[in-house]
NUMI-367860 format. One record per residue (C-alpha): y, z, x. Coordinates in nm, 2 decimals. Last residue first. Example, Ala and Ser with C-alpha at 12.3 -4.5 7.8 and 13.67 -1.06 7.14 Angstrom:
BEGIN
rec c2->-0.11 c3->0.71 c1->1.37
rec c2->-0.45 c3->0.78 c1->1.23
//
This chain:
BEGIN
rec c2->7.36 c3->-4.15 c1->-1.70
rec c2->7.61 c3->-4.40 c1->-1.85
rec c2->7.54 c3->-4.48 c1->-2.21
rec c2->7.46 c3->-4.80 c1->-2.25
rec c2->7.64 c3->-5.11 c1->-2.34
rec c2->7.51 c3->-5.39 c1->-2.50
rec c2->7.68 c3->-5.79 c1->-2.39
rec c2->7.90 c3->-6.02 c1->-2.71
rec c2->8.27 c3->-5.92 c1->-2.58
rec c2->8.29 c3->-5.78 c1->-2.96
rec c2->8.03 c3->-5.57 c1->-2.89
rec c2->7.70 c3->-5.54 c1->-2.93
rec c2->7.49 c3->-5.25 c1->-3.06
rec c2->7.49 c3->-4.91 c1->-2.85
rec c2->7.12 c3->-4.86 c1->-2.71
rec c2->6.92 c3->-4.58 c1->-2.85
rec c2->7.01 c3->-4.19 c1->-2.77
rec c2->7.03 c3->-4.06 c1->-2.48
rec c2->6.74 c3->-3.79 c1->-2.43
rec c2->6.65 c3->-3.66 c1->-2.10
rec c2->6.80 c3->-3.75 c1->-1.74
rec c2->6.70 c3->-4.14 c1->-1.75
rec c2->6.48 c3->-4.31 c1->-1.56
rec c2->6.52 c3->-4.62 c1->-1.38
rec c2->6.36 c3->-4.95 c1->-1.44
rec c2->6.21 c3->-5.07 c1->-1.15
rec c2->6.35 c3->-5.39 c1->-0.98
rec c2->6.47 c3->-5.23 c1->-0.68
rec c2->6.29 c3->-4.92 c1->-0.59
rec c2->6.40 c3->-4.61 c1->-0.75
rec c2->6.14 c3->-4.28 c1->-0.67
rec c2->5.94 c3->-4.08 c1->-0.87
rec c2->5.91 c3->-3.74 c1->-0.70
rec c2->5.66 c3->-3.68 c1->-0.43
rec c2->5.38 c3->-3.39 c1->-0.39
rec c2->5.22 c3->-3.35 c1->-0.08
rec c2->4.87 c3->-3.19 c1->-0.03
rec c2->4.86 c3->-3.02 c1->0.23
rec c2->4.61 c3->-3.06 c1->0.52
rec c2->4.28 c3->-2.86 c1->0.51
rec c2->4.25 c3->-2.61 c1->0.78
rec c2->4.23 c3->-2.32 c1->0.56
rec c2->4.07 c3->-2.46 c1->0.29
rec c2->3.78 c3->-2.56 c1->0.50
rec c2->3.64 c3->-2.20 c1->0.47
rec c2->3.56 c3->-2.23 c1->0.12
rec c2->3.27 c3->-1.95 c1->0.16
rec c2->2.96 c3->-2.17 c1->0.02
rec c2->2.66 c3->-1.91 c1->0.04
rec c2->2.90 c3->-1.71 c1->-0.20
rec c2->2.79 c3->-1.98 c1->-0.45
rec c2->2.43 c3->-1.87 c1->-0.47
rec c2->2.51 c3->-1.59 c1->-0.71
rec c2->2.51 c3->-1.85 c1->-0.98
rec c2->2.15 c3->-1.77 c1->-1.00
rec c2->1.84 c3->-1.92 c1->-0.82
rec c2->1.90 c3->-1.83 c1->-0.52
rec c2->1.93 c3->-1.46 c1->-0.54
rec c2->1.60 c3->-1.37 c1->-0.72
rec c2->1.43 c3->-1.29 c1->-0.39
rec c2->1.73 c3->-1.15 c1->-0.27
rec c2->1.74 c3->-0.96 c1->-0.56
rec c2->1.38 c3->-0.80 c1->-0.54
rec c2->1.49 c3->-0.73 c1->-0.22
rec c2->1.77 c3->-0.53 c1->-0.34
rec c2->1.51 c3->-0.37 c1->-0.57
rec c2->1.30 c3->-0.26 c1->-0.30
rec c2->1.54 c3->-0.10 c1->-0.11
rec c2->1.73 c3->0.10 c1->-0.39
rec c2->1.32 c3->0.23 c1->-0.53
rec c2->1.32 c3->0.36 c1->-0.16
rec c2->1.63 c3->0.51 c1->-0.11
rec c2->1.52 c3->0.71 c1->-0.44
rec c2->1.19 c3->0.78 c1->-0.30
rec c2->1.37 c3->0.97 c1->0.01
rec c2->1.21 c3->0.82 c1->0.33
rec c2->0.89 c3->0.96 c1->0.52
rec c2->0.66 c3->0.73 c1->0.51
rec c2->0.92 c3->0.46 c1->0.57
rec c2->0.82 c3->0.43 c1->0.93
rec c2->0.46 c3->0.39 c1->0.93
rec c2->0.55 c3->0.07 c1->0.77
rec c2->0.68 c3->-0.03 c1->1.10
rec c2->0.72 c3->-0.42 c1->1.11
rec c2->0.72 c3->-0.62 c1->1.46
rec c2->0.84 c3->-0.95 c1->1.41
rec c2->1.18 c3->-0.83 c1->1.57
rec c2->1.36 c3->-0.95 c1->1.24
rec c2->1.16 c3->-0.71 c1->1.08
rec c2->1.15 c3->-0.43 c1->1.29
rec c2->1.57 c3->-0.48 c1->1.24
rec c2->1.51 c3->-0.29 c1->0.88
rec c2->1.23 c3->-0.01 c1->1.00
rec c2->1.47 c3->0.06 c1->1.27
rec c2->1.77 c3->0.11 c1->1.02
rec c2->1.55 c3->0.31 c1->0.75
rec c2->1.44 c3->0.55 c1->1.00
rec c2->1.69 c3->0.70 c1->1.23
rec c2->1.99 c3->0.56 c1->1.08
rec c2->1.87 c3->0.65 c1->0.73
rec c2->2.05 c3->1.02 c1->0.83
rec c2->2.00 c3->1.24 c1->0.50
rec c2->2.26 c3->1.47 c1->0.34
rec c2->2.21 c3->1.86 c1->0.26
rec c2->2.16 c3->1.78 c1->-0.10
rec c2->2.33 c3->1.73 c1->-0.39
rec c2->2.62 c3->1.56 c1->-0.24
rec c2->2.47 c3->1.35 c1->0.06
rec c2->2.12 c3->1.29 c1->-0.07
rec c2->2.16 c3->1.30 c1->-0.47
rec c2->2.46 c3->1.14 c1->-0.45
rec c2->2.36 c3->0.83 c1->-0.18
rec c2->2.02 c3->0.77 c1->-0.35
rec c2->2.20 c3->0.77 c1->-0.73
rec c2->2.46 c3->0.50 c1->-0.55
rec c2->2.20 c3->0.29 c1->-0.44
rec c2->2.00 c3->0.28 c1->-0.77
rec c2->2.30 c3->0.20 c1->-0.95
rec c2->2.41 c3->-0.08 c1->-0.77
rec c2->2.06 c3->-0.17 c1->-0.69
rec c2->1.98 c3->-0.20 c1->-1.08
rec c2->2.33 c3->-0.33 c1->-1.21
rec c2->2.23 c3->-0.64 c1->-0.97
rec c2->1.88 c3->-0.68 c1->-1.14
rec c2->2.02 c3->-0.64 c1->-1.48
rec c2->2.32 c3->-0.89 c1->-1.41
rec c2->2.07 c3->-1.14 c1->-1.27
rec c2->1.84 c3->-1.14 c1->-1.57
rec c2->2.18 c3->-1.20 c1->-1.82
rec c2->2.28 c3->-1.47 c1->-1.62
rec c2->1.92 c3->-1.64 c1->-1.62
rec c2->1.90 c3->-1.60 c1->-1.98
rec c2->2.24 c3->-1.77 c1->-2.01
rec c2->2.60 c3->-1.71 c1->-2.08
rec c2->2.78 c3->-1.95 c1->-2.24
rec c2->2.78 c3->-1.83 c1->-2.57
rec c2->2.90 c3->-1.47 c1->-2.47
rec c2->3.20 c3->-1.61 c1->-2.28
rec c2->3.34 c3->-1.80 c1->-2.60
rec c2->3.28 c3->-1.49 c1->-2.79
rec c2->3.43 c3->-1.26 c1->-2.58
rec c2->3.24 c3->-0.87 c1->-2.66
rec c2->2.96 c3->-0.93 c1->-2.42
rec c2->3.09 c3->-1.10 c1->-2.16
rec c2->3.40 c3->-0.86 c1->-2.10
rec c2->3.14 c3->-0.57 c1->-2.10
rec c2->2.93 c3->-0.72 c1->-1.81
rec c2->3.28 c3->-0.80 c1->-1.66
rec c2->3.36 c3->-0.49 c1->-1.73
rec c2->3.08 c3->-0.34 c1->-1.57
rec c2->3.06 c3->-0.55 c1->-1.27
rec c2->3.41 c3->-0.44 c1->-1.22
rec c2->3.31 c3->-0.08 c1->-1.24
rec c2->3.00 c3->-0.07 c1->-1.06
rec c2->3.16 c3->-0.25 c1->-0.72
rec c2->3.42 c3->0.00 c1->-0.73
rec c2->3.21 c3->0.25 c1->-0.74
rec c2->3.00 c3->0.16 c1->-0.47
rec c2->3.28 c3->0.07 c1->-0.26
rec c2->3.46 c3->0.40 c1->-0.33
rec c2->3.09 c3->0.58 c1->-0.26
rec c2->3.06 c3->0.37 c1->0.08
rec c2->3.40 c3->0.49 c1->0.20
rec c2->3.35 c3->0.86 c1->0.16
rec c2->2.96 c3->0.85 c1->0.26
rec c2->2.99 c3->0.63 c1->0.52
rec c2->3.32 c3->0.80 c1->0.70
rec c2->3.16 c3->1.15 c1->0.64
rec c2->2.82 c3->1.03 c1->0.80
rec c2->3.01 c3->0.83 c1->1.12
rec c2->3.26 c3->1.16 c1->1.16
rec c2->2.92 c3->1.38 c1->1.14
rec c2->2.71 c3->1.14 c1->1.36
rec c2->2.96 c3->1.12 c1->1.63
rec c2->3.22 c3->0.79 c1->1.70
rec c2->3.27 c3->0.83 c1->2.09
rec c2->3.21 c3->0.47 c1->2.19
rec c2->2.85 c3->0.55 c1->2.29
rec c2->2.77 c3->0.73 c1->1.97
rec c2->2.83 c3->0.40 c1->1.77
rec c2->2.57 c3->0.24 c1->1.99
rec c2->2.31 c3->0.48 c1->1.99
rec c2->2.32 c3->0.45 c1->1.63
rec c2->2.20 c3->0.13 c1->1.65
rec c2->2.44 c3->-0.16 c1->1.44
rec c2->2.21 c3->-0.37 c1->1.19
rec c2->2.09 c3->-0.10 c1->0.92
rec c2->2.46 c3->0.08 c1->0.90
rec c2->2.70 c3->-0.18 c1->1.02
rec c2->2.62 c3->-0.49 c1->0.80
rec c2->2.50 c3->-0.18 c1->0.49
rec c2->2.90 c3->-0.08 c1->0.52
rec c2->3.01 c3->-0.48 c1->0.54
rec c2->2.80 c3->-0.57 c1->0.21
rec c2->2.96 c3->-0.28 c1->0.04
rec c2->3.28 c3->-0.35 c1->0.14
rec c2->3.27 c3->-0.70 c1->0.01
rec c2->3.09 c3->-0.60 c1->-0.28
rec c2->3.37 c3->-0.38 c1->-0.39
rec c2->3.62 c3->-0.65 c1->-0.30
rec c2->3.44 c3->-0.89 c1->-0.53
rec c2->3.41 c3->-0.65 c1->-0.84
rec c2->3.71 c3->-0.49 c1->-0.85
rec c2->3.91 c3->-0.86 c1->-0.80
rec c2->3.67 c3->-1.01 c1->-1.02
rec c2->3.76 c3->-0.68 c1->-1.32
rec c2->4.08 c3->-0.67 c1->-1.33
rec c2->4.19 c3->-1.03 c1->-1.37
rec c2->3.87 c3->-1.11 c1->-1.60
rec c2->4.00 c3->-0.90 c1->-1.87
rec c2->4.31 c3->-1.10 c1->-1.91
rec c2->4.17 c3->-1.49 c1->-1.84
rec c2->3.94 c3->-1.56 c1->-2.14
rec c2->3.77 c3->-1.89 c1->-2.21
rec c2->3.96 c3->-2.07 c1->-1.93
rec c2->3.81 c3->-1.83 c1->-1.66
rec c2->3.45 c3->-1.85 c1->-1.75
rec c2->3.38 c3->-2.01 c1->-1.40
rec c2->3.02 c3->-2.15 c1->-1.40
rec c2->2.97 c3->-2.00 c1->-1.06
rec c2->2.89 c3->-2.33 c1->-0.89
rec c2->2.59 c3->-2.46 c1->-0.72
rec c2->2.44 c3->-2.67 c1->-1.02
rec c2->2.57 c3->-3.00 c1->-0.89
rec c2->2.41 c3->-2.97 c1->-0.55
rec c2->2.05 c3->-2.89 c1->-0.71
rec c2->1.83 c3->-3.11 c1->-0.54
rec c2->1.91 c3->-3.06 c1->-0.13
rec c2->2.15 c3->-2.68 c1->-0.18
rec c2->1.88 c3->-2.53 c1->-0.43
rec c2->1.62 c3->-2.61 c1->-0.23
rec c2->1.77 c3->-2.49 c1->0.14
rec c2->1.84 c3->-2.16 c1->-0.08
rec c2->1.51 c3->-2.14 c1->-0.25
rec c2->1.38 c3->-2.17 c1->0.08
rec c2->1.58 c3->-1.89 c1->0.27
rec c2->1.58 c3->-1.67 c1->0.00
rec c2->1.23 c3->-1.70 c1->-0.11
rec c2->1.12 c3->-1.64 c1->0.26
rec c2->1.32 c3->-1.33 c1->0.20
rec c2->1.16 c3->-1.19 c1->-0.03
rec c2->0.80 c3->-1.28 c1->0.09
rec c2->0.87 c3->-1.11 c1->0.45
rec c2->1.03 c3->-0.76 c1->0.24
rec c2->0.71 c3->-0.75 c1->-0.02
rec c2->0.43 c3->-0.80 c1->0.29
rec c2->0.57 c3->-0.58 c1->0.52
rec c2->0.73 c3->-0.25 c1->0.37
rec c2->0.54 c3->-0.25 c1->0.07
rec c2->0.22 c3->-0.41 c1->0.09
rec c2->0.21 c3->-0.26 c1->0.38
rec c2->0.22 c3->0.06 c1->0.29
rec c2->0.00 c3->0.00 c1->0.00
//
């Protein structure tokens, strides 16, 4: 079972995520969008995508530096494990949270707009469930660890367990001893990666980092060439009729 686990599960998850990403991108080009609800309803969805997407961003950062960076290495440029556990705990909560409440009223926001409602899928509504689950389930581990109990360092087991992988050497003796409740988080957020490619989620695979060396795009009034009629300031009424000298006058512009 331990193997089953901590090797077999965390290899097949993630060979899902790398193929179904290189599938999605080669057949499915047109489907890799968000499916932007933003013209159906534009006020709700201003406070909750900023909430969500900067909570995520910390969040994906604080796990970046937890699992990948060795403690040895954060202790060698002076930052100890009580300033390194107060600073992840603090910071990691207010990303957590954050991350919770924008997905919730965006969950909330789908829900009660019509429009939005109808033009959410199955497959929408799976991914929201699955990403409410490790939200929630990582925030319960980090409470019940850090505030109701006397804290727990997954530095020294979790993290070398997590880069074993990438080594090709997997410890599932290693997780023995983890909390359950960081254990249920870990499986389900590989449970998402798994699912990950096959939901709008995909699109932050595509960072529009070309915009920012893109050239302008240049805007340019109408201009008078000879032989083109020009155009009038607004409204000035219909030509005058004839006059007595037999040519139309206009108004002057």
């Amino acid at each position: 079972m331990k193997v089953l686990l901590w090797v077999v599960f965390p290899y097949l998850c993630l060979t899902i995520l790398v193929g179904g990403v290189i599938w999605r991108y080669k057949y499915d080009k047109f489907g890799w969008t968000t499916r932007s609800s933003q013209l159906y309803e534009n006020r709700i969805l201003r406070w909750g995508s900023p909430l969500f997407h900067v909570g995520v961003i910390m969040v994906l950062f604080g796990h970046i530096g937890g699992l990948l960076v060795p403690k040895a290495w954060t202790e060698a440029v002076g930052i100890t494990e009580h300033i390194y556990h107060l600073s992840a705990v603090f910071i990691g909560t207010v990303a957590g949270l954050c991350t919770l409440i924008g997905l919730s009223i965006l969950v909330l926001r789908r829900r009660l707009t019509g429009p939005v409602f109808a033009a959410t899928t199955k497959n929408d509504k799976a991914m929201y469930l699955v990403l409410l689950g490790v939200i929630v389930l990582g925030l319960l581990a980090t409470l019940k660890a850090n505030v109701a109990g006397d804290g727990y360092d997954y530095r020294e087991t979790i993290s070398p367990w997590f880069r074993s992988l990438f080594y090709l050497r997997p410890d599932p003796d290693i997780m023995a001893g983890v909390p359950v409740s960081f254990q249920f988080h870990i499986l389900a957020a590989f449970a998402l990666f798994a699912f990950w490619p096959f939901t709008r989620l995909v699109h932050a695979f595509s960072a529009p980092i070309g915009y920012l060396t893109r050239p302008y795009v240049v805007y340019r009034s109408r201009d008078t060439r000879p032989g083109l009629r020009p155009s009038r300031p607004g409204w000035e009424g219909p030509p005058r009729a004839p006059t007595a000298g037999g040519s139309p006058t206009r108004s002057r512009r």
